[in-house]
C-alpha positions in Angstrom: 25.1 -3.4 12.7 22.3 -0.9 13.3 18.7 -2.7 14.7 16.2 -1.5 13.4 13.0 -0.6 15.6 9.6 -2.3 14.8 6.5 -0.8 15.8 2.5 -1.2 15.0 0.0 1.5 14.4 -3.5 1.5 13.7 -4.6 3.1 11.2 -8.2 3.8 9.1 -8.2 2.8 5.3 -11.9 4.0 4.4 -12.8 2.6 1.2 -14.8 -0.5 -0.1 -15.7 -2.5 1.1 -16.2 -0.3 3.9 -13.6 1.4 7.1 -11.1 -0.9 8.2 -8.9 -0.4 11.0 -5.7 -2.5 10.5 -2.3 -2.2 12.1 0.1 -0.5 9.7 3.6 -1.8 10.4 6.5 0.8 11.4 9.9 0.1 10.8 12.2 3.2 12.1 9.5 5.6 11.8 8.5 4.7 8.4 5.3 3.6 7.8 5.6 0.5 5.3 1.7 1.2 4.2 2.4 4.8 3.1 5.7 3.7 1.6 4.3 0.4 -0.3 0.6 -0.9 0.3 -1.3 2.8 0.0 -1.0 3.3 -3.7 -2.7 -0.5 -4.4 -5.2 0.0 -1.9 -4.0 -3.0 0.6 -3.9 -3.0 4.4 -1.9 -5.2 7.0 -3.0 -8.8 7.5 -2.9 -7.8 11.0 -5.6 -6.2 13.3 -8.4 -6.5 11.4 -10.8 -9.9 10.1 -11.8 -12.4 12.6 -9.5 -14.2 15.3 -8.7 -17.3 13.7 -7.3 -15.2 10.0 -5.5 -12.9 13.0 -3.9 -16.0 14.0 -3.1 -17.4 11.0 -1.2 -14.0 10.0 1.0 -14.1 13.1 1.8 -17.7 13.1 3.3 -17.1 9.4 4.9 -14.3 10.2 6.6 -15.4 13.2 7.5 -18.5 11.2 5.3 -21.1 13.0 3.6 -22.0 9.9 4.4 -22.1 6.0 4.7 -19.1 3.7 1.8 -18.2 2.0 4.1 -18.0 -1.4 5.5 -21.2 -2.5 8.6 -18.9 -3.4 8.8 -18.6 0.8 7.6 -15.5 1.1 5.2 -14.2 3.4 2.1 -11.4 2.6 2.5 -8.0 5.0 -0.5 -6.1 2.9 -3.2 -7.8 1.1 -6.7 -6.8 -0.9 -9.0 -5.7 2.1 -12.3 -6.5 0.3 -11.3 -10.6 -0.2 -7.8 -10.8 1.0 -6.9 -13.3 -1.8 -3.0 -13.3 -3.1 -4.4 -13.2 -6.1 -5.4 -9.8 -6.0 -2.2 -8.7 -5.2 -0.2 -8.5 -1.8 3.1 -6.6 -0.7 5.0 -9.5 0.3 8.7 -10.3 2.1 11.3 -12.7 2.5 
């Protein structure tokens, strides 16, 4: 079984409410934004908001704390102006 190589990049999504830098998630080379999140206009939950929503974000997605889909699955790109689910997310299982 082939592993698969996980990497983080930042990257700039300028748009409103304003620039954000977030860390785009890489998985072989393939950027999972450009691929998925791009054409709804999400970033990563990662490397951008304040410490305490950065921690929250890892802790779920190491599995520390409970999905944030009652279905078990966890957000990767969310709405960048309110970062509600119910705006949408890319999510995984």
């Amino acid at each position: 079984m082939k592993k698969s190589k996980l990497e983080f990049k930042m990257r700039l999504r300028d748009g409103y409410p304003g620039p954000i830098y977030f860390a785009d998630f890489i998985i072989d080379g393939q950027s999972l934004y450009d691929m998925y999140a791009k054409e709804f206009d999400f970033v990563s939950c990662l490397g951008w908001g304040s410490e305490e929503f950065q921690q929250e974000h890892i802790s779920r997605l190491l599995l520390l704390s409970k999905p944030d889909f009652s279905n078990g699955k966890n957000s990767i790109y969310i709405c960048p102006a309110c970062a509600d689910l119910e705006c949408g997310a890319v999510s995984l299982l």
